[in-house]
N, C-alpha and C positions, 0 to 999 in steps of 0.2 A: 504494500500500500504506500502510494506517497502522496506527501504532506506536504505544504508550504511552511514558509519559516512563522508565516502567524499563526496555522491552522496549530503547530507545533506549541508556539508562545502558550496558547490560548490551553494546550493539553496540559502541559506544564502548571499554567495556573490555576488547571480544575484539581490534578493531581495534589499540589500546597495545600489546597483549600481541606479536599480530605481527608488527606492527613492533619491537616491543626485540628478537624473537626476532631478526629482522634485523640489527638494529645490533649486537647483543650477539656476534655469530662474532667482529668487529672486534676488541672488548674480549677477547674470550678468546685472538686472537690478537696482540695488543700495537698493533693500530692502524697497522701497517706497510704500506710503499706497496709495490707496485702492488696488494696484497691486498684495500685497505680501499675501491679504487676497483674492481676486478674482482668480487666483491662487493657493490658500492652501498651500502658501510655504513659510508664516511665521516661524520665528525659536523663541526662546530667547537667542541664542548663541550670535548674532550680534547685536540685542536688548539691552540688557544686557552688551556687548564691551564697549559700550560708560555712556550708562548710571549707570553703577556703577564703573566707573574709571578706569575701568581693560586696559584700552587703555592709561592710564598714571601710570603703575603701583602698583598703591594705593593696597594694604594688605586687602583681602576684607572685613575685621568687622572694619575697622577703620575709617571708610568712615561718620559717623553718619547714615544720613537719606539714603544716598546713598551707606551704607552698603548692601551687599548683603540679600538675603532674604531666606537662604538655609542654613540647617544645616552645620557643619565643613568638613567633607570630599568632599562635590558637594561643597564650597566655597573656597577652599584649591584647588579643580583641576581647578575649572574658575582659578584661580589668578594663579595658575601657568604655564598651558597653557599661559597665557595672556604672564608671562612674558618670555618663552621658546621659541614659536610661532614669528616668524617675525612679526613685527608691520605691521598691516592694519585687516578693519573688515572684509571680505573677506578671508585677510591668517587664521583670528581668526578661523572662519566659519570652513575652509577645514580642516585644524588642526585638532580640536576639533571633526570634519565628521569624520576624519579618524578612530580617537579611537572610538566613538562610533560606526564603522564598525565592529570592531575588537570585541569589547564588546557584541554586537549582535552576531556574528559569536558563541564566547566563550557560548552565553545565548544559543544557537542555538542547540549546542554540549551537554552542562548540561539538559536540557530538552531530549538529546536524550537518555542519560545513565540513566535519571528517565522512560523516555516512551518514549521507542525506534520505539514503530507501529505505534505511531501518530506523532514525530519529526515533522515528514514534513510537516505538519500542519501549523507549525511558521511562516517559510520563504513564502509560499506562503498566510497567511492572510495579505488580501487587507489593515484594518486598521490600523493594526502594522504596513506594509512595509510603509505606509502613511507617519507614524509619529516619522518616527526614528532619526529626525536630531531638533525638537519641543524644547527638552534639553538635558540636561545631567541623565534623569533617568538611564538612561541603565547602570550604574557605582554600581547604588544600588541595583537594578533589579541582576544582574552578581549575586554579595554577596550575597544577598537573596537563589539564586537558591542555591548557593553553602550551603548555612546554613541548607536547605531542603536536600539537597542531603547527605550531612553528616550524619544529625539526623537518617534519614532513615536507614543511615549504622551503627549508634551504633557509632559513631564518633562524642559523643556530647558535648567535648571539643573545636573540631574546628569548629563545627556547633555553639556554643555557639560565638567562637569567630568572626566568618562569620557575622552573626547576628549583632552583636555590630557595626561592622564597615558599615552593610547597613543601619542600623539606626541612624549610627550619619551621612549618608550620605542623606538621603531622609525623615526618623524618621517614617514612614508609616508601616516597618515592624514589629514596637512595637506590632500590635497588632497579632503577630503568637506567643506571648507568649502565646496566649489562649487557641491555640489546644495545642501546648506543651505539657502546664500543666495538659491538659485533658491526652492527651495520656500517659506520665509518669504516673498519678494518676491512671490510669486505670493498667497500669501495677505493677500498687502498688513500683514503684521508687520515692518514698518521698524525699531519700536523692539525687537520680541526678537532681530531679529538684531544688533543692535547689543549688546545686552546678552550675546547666547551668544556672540559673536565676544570680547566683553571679559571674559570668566568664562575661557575656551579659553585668551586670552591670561595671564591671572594665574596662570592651572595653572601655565603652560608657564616662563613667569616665575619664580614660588617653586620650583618644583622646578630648575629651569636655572642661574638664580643662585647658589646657594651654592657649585657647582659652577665655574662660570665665575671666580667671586670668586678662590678659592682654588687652582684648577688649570686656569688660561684655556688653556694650550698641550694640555690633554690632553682638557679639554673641545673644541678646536677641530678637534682631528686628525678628526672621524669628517668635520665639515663639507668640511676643504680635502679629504679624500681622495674625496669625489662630486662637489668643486664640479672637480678635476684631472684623475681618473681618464680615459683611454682607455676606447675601445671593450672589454668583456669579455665572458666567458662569457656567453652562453643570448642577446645582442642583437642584434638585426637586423643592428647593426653590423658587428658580431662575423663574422658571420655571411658579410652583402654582402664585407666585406676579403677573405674566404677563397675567395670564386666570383669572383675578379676584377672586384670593382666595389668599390675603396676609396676613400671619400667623404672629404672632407679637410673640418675645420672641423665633427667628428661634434658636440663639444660642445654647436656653434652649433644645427646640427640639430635633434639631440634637442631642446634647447627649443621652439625652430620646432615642431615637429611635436608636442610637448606644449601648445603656444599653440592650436596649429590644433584638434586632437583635442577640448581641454576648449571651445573654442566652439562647433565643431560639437554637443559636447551640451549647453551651452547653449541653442545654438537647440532644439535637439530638445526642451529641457523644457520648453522657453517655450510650444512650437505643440504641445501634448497639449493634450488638450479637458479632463482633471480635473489637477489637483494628484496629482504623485503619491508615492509614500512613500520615504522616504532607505533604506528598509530594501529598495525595487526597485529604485532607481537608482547603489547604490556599487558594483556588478560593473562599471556601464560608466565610471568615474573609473578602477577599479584595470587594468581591462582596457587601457585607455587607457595607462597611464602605463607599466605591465609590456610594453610592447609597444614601447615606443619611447626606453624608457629605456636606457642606456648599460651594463646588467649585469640579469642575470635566473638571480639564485641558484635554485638548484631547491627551496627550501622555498617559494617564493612562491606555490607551487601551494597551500598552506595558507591562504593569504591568499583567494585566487582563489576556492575552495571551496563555504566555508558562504557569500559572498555570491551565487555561481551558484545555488547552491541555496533560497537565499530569494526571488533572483527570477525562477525558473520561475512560469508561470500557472497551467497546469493538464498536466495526463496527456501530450499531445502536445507536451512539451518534454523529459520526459525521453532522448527516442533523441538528441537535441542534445546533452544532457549528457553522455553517457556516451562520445558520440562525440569530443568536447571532450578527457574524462578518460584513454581512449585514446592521442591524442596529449600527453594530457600525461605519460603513462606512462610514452609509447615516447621520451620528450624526458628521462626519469628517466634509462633504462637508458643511453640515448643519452653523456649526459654524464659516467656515470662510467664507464662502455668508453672514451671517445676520453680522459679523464683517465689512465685505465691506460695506454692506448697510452702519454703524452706521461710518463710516470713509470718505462719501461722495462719494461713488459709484452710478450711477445713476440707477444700477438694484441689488438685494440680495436677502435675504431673510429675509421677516418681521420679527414681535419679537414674534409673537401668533405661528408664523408656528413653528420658531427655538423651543420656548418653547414646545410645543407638539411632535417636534421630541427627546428634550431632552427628554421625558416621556416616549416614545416607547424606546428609548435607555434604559432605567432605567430599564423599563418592559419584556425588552427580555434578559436582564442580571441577573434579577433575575427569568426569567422562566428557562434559563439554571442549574443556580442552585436548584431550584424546580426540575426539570428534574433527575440532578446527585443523589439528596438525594433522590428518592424516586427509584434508582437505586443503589444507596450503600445500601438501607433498605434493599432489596432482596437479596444481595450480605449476604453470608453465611460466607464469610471470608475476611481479609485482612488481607494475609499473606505478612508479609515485607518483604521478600524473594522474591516475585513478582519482587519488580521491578528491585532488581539485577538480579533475575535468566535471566530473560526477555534480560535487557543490555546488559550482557555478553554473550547472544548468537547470538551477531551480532559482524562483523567483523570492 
């Protein structure tokens, strides 16, 4: 089916609406547990209000233990929201909804000038419209696309610089230097990747630094608390402890199987017969990394998304996708039922079930991917010109 860039806009803005309508019982009813998990319309926006100070202005790495827990730009927009925002958790909430409406919308439209036949895709997946108000990804999500969209154009100074700023906002997309570097080496561009890798780095640098200089313990808390953390919510880990297979030394693991995952598609991008575009190859980095990583929040389905959706090929991938969005749904409902249970609900969902569904989640996320690369093998070309030529011939 294809769409115009408004008929898009407009899907996008019924999508927001949905979803606040969602979120919003939450707020009308003060955000209390087991309600706000029985319900599925927990946020960490108004979580977060009070307990990391931002309700009393506090600078958010200054805080010690109740320093924020989030890179500099997603902790720079909590604390200034906070302080812009009329005081109350509720104004905090609508606030904060609003841009991330807008952000969505913006992610909405950048998804449509990479791949314009499947847009509409976004606005109408169940999981995403779910989870759009969960936190503040969608700030680094935006910049992401944009650093993809760029790349693609041969505009890999402000791609580079896009990149910096989503990574010191969320730090997830560090790992798209991978295809990058694949792709420039393939193209035999030694020295641009050297140049985008040192643009990416001085991003990440001036916006980090001032930060670090001035409040190193509150700037470091978000690092020690992923480089420490246990198995959690939505990870295979998580997951395997609760069917009686608990793996000891998960930390060691999960890197191990993030080591393995990112060569294996190295190799994979090496032995494709064209070059192919960063804008079809970042599903299978985040897929990768969401799968085997140590916690798997349920906004990441927002992440997941718009790159699933740009790199379909053609018509006979959508029953994948949706089949995909399915399980990421029923992994939505999943987690906040077994949250109610474990918060004093008198009905949820046990911990054996939730676990098991976290596995089908894991498993339909990487059969997607399984699906696209053995559809990029056959694909004879990936011409970059695609996905402009494609965009600009819609009005």
């Amino acid at each position: 089916m294809r769409v115009t860039s408004r008929v898009l806009i407009l899907l996008a803005i019924g999508a927001s609406l949905v979803s606040f309508a969602k979120f919003n019982y939450c707020a009308s009813e003060g955000w209390q547990s087991p309600g706000q998990y029985i319900h599925a319309c927990y946020s960490d926006i108004p979580a977060l209000y009070g307990e990391r100070a931002l309700d009393k202005g506090q600078w958010a790495y200054s805080g010690g233990s109740s320093a924020v827990e989030y890179p500099v730009v997603q902790g720079t927009v909590m604390w200034l929201s906070a302080i812009l925002i009329p005081h109350g958790i509720n104004n905090y909430f609508y606030g904060n909804a609003i841009l991330l409406a807008l952000l969505f919308i913006a992610v909405a439209l950048i998804t449509f000038k990479l791949r314009p036949d499947f847009a509409y895709l976004l606005p109408l997946a169940p999981a995403a419209v779910a989870s759009l108000y969960i936190n503040w990804d969608l700030w680094a999500i935006a910049t992401m696309l944009l650093a993809i969209y760029w790349f693609d154009r041969k505009a890999e100074v402000a791609s580079a610089l896009a990149l910096g700023v989503s990574i010191s906002t969320k730090f997830l997309p560090v790992f798209l230097l991978i295809p990058i570097s694949i792709i420039l080496f393939r193209q035999a561009k030694i020295k641009n990747l050297l140049k985008y890798v040192t643009y990416t780095a001085l991003t990440i640098l001036a916006i980090n630094l001032p930060v670090y200089l001035t409040t190193p313990d509150g700037w470091w808390r978000f690092y020690s608390l992923n480089l420490h953390r246990g198995s959690d919510w939505g990870s295979m880990w998580y997951a395997l402890s609760n069917l009686v297979i608990d793996l000891t030394h998960q930390n060691y693991l999960s890197v191990l199987c993030v080591l393995i995952g990112m060569t294996a598609l190295a190799i994979f991008l090496l032995q494709l017969r064209a070059v192919p575009t960063l804008a079809h190859t970042a599903i299978f980095v985040f897929v990768i990394i969401t799968a085997v990583s140590k916690v798997y929040s349920p906004q990441y389905v927002l992440w997941l998304t718009p790159l699933a959706v740009i790199a379909l090929i053609d018509k006979g991938d959508i029953g994948i996708f949706w089949f995909w969005q399915g399980c990421e749904f029923l992994y939505h409902l999943a987690i906040w039922q077994h949250l109610a249970l474990e918060t004093g609900a008198h009905f949820g969902l046990p911990v054996v079930a939730y676990s098991v569904i976290s596995l089908i989640r894991i498993a339909a996320s990487i059969l997607l991917i399984v699906r696209l690369a053995r559809r990029h093998q056959k694909s004879r070309v990936f011409p970059s010109e695609f996905l402009l030529s494609t965009a600009e011939s819609y009005p």
